[in-house]
C-alpha positions in Angstrom: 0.0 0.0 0.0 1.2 3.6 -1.0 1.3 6.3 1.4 -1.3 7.8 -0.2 -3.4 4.9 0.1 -2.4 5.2 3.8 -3.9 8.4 4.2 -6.9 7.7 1.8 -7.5 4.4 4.4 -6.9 6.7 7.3 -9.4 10.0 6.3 -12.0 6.5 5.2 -12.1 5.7 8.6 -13.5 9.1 10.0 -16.1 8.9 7.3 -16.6 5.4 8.4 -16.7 6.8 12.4 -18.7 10.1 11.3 -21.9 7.7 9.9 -22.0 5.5 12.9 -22.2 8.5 15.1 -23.4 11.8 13.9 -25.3 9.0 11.6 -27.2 7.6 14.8 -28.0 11.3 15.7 -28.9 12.6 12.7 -31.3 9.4 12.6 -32.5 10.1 16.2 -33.8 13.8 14.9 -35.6 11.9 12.3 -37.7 9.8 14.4 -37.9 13.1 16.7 -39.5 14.8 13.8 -42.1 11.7 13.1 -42.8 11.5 16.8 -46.3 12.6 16.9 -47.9 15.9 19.0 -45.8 17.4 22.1 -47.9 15.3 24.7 -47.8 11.8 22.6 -44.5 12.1 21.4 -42.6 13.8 24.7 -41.5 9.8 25.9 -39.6 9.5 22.6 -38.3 12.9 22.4 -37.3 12.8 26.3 -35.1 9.6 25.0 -33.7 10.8 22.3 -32.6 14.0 24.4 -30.5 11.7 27.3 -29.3 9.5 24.9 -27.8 12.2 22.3 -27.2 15.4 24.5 -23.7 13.7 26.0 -22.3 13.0 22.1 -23.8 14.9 19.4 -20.8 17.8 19.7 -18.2 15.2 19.9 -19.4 13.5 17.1 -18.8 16.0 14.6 -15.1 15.8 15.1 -14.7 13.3 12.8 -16.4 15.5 9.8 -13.7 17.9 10.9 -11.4 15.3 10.6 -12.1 14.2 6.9 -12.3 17.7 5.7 -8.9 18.8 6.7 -7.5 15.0 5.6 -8.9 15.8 2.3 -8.1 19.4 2.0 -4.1 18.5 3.2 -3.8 15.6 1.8 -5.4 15.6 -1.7 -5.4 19.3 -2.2 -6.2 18.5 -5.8 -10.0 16.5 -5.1 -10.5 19.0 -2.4 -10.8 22.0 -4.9 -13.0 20.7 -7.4 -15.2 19.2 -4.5 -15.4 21.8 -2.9 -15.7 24.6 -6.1 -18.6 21.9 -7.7 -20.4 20.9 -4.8 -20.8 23.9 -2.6 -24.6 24.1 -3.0 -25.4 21.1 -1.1 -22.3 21.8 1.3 -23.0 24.8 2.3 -27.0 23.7 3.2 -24.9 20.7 4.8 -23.4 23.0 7.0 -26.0 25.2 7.7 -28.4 22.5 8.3 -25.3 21.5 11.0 -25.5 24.5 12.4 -29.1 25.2 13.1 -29.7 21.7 14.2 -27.0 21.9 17.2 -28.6 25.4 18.2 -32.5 24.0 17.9 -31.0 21.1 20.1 -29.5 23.5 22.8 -32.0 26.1 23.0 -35.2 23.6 23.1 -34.2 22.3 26.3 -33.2 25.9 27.8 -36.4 27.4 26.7 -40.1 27.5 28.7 -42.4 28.9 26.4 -44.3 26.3 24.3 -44.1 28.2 21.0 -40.6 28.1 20.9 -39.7 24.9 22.2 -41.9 24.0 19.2 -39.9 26.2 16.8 -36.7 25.3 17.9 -38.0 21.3 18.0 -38.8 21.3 14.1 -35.6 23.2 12.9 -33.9 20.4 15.2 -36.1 17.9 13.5 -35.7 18.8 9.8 -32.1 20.0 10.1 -31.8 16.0 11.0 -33.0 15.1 7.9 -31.6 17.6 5.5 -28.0 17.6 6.5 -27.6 13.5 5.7 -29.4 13.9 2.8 -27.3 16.9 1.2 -24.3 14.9 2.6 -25.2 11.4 0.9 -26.3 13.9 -2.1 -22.4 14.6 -2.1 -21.5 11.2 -2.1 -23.6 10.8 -5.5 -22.3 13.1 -7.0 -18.6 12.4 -6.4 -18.9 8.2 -7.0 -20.9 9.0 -10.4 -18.0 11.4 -12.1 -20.2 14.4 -11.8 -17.3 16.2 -10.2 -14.1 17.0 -13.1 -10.6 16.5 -12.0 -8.1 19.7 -12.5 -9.2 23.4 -12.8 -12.7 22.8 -14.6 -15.9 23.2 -12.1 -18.7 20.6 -12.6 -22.2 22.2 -13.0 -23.0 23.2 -9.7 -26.9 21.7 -10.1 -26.7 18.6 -12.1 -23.9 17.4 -10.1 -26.3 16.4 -6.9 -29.6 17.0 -8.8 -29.1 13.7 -10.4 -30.5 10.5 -9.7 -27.2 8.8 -7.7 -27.4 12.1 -5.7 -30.9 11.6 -4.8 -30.0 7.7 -4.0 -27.5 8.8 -1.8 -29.8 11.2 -0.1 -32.2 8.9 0.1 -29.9 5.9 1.5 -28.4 8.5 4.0 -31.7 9.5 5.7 -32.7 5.7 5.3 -29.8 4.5 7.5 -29.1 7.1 10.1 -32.6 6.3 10.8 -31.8 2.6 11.0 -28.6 3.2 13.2 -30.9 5.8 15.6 -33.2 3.2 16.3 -31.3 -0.1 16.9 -29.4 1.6 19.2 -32.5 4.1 20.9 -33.9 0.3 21.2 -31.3 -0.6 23.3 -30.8 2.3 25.4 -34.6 2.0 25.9 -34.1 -0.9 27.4 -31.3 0.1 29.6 -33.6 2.1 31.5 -36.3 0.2 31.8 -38.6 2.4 29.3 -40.4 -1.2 27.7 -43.0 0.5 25.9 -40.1 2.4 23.8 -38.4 -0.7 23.6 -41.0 -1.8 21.7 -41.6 0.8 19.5 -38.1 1.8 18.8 -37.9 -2.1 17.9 -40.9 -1.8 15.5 -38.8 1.3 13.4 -35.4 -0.6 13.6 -37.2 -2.9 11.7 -39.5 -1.1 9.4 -36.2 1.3 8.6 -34.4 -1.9 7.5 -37.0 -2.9 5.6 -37.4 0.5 3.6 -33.2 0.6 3.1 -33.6 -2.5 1.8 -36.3 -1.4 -0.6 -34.3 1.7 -1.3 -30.9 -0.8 -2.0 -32.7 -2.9 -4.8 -34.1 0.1 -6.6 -30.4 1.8 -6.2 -29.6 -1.3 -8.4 -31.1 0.0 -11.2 -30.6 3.8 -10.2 -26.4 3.0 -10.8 -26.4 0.7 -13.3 -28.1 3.5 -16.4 -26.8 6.5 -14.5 -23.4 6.0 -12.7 -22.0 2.2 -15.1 -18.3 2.9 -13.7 -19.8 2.8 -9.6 -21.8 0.2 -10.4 -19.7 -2.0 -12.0 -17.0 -1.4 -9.2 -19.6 -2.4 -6.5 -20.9 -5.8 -8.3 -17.0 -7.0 -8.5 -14.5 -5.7 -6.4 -17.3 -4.6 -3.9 -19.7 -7.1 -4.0 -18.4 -9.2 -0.8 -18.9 -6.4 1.3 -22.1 -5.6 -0.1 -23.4 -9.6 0.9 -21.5 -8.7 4.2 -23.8 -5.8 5.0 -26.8 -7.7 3.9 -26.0 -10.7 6.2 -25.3 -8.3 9.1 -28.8 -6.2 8.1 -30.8 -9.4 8.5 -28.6 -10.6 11.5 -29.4 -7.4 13.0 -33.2 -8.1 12.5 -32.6 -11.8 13.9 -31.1 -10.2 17.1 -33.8 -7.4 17.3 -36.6 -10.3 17.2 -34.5 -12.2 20.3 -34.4 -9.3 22.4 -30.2 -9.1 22.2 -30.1 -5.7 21.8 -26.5 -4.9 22.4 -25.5 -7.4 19.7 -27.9 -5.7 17.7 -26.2 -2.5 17.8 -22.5 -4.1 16.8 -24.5 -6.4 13.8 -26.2 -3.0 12.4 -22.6 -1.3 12.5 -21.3 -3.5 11.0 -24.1 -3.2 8.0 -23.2 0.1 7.7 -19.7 -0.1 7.8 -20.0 -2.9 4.7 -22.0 -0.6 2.7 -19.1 2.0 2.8 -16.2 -0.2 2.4 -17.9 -1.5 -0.5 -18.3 2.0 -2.2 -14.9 2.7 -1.2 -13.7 -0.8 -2.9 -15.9 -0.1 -5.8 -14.7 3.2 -7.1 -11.1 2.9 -6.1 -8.4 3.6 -7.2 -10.0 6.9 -8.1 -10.9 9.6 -5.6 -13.1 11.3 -8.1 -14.4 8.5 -10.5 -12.2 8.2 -13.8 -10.5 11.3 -13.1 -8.5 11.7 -10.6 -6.7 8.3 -9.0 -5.6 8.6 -5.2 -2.2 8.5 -5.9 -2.7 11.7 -8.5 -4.4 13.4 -6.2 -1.9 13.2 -2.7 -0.1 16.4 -1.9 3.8 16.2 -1.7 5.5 13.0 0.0 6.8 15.0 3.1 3.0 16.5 4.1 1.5 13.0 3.8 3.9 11.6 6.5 3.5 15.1 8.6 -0.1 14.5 8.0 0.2 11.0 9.2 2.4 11.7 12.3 0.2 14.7 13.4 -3.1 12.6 12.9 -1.6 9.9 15.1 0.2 11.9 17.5 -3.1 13.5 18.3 -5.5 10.5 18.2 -3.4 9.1 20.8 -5.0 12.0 23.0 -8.6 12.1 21.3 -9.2 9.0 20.7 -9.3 7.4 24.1 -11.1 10.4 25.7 -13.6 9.7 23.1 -14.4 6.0 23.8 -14.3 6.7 27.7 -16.9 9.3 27.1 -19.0 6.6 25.0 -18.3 4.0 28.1 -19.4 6.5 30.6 -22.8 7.7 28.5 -23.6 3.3 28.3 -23.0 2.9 32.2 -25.4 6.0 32.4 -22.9 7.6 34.5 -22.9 11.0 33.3 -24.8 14.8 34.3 -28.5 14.4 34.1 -28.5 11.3 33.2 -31.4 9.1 34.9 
């Protein structure tokens, strides 16, 4: 492996790490946004708020993370990303931004009317900010995005049909993610009647992303032939490996194994990337640009490599404790 295969793995991994968490809480604001009237939905909402409140800010690290990988790293994919995409980026970002303010001020604020307002921009910034970021994802893996000094067309490159898959899959499986693992923290405190209907949506979600998988079939294969041929051959293991996991994750659901349940639906997810990522490589921006074409000079990949692993030395263990400490239930307000 080349070093800039190294750091290609490397910035894949906070991808990987930012869907499994900011994923699960963008999901959670979903099913917060389709919980029903203040009075019928306040048991979810009230679940949703323990169970995120501790993380959400540390999960956006690893967004962070991949944006400064890319834009060091592979200056040259970073500029016409950035300089094609910026539309759905920049309602990415706002959609970031308004949805970690909504959060905060809801539960700081007494008047009805505004813990409304601030409940539906927290709500539907949830659902637009995966959708414009798997909107992104379309438009890179189907070679809507030119390598060099040319700009794509700053529409047509995510209002096109792999955009809209990957908008579509995005909201799909955060919502999937949010509610295997809301099942299980549910159930570890004692809340049964949200056990059971946080278990009902784990399983209608997988069934949907399912639905939404087989039409993305024939979604890639007339409008993005390079992706999809890259995913039926050199990604098609991991693709069977996330569909084994998704239905594992069902098996474990319907057994009452809920913890198992949360590693088996991670692992689903995780599959779905690394199958992208095997499918379109060796290119970063399909037929265009390979990986190795787009890494910056050989001495600020290995200063990139060293600074990333001097400082997840420090991050990343203060990051898992804070995960361990949320699961034993052991932190500030929580029950």
């Amino acid at each position: 492996m080349t070093l800039p295969d190294v750091c290609a793995a490397v910035m894949f991994v906070g991808i990987i790490l930012y869907a499994l968490l900011a994923g699960a809480d963008f999901g959670a604001g979903f099913w917060d946004l389709v919980a029903g009237s203040a009075e019928h939905g306040q048991p979810t909402r009230a679940l949703i708020e323990e169970s995120i409140a501790p993380v959400w800010e540390a999960n956006h690290v690893w967004l962070i993370f991949v944006l400064v990988t890319l834009w060091t790293a592979f200056p040259t994919a970073f500029a016409p990303i950035m300089s094609t995409l910026y539309v759905p980026l920049t309602i990415a970002a706002v959609g970031i931004i308004l949805r970690g303010a909504a959060f905060a001020f809801r539960k700081e604020t007494a008047t009805h009317p505004l813990r409304r307002l601030f409940g539906v921009t927290f709500a539907l910034s949830s659902v637009l900010t995966p959708f414009m970021l798997g909107a992104v994802v379309g438009g890179i893996a189907s070679g809507r995005v030119p390598a060099g000094e040319q700009t794509g067309d700053a529409l047509r490159s995510w209002l096109n049909p792999t955009s809209m898959l990957g908008g579509a899959m995005a909201v799909v499986v955060c919502a999937f993610l949010a509610a295997v693992y809301l099942t299980a923290d549910a159930e570890r405190r004692g809340r049964e009647k949200l056990v059971v209907a946080f278990r009902r949506r784990a399983v209608g979600s997988a069934v949907v992303a399912g639905v939404v998988a087989l039409v993305g079939v024939f979604v890639l294969k007339h409008d993005a032939p390079d992706l999809f041929h890259g995913l039926t051959h050199r990604g098609a293991p991991l693709i069977a490996i996330s569909a084994v996991a998704g239905t594992t994750t069902l098996v474990l659901l319907g057994r009452a194994e809920y913890a198992w349940a949360r590693l088996s639906a991670a692992l689903a997810v995780v599959a779905v990337l690394l199958g992208w990522a095997a499918g379109q490589y060796p290119y970063m921006l399909e037929r265009g640009l390979r990986i190795s074409d787009a890494a910056g000079a050989h001495a600020t990949l290995v200063a990139i490599l060293v600074v990333l692993g001097a400082g997840s030395a420090l991050l990343v263990p203060a990051l898992v404790w804070l995960l361990v400490l949320m699961q034993r239930g052991e932190l500030a307000g929580e029950p």
